[in-house]
C-alpha positions in Angstrom: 35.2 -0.1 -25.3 33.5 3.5 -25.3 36.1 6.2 -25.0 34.5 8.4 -22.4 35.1 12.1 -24.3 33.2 13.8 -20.9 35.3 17.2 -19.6 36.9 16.3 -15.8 34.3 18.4 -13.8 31.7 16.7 -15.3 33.0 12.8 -14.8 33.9 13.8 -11.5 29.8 15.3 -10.8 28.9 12.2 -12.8 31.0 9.7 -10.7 29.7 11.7 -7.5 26.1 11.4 -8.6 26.7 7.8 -8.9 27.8 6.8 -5.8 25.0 9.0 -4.1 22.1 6.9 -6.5 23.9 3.7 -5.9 23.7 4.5 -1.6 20.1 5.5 -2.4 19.7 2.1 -4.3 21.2 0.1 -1.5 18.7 1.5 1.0 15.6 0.8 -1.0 17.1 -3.0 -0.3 16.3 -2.4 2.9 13.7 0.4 3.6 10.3 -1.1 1.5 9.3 2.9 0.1 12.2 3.1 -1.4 12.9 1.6 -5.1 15.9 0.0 -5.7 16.3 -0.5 -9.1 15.3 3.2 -11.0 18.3 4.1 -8.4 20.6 1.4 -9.5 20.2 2.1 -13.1 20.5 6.2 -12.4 24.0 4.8 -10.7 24.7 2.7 -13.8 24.1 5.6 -16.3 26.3 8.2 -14.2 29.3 5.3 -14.2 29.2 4.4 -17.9 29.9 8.6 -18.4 32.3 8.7 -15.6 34.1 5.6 -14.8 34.4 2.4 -16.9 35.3 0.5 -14.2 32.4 1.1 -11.7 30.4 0.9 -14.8 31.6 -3.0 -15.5 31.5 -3.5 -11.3 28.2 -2.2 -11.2 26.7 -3.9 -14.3 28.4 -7.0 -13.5 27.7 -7.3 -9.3 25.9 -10.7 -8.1 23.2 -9.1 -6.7 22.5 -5.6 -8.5 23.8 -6.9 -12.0 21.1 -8.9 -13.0 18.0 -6.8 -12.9 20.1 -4.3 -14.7 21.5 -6.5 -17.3 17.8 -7.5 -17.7 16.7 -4.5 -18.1 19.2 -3.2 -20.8 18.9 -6.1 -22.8 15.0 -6.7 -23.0 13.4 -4.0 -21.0 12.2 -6.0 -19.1 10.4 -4.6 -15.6 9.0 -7.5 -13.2 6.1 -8.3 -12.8 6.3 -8.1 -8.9 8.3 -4.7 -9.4 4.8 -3.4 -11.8 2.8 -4.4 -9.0 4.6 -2.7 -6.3 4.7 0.6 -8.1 1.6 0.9 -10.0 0.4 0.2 -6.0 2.5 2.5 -4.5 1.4 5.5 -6.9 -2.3 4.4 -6.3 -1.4 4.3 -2.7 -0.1 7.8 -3.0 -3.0 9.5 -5.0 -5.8 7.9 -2.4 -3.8 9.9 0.1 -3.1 12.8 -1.5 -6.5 13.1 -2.8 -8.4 12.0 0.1 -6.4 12.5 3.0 -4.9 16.1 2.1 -5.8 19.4 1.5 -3.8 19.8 -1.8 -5.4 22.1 -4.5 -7.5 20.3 -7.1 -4.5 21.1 -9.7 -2.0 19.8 -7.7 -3.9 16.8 -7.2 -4.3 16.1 -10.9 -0.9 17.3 -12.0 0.6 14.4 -9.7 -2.5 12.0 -11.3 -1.4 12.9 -14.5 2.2 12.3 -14.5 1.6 8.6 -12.3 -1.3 7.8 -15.4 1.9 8.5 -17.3 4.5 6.5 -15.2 1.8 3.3 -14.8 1.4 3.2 -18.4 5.0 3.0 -19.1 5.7 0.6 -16.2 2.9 -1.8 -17.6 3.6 -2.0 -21.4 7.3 -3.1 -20.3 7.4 -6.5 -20.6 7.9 -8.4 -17.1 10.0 -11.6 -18.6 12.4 -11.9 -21.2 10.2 -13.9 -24.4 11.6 -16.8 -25.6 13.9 -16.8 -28.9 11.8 -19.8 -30.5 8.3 -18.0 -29.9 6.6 -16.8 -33.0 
């Protein structure tokens, strides 16, 4: 086990943090804007410097533990997950660009940085390979 070496104000801003990504987390289940995963692992991050325990409940819950057990062991991002948000920043910069009177550098900062978070998102792989493949 990792002996958490974090001083007591910061595990207790840690374990706070963590509680507010994993409420955030719980409504993306719910509300379809809001992601549920990128919170869940924020959550999972803040536990495993604040709390062991929340750490293993979190890592290990039915529903939440998989896609973040998934994710930590292969890097794995799914394929429905890439869709939804490579959509939902294309979404977003049709509106912003179109629909908006942001300035032009505004408008290409925030294209910049989704280019950026698209890439990423799509060189993940979206399953787990197979030991036996070459």
């Amino acid at each position: 086990m990792i002996e958490i070496r974090t001083p007591r104000w910061r595990r207790v801003l840690l374990f706070g943090l963590g509680w507010v990504f994993f409420a955030l987390g719980v409504l993306g289940v719910f509300l379809p804007v809001l992601p549920t995963t990128p919170f869940m692992l924020l959550a999972l991050w803040c536990f495993a410097r604040s709390s062991r325990r929340f750490h293993h409940w979190l890592y290990t819950h039915r529903l939440f533990g998989p896609p973040l057990q998934r994710w930590q062991r292969h890097g794995v991002i799914p394929l429905s997950a890439k869709i939804i948000a490579v959509g939902a920043m294309s979404t977003s910069m049709v509106y912003v660009v179109g629909f908006t009177a942001a300035p032009w550098f505004a408008s290409a900062a925030m294209g910049l940085v989704c280019l950026i978070g698209a890439v990423y998102i799509l060189s993940r792989p979206h399953r787990i390979a197979r030991p036996d493949a070459p």
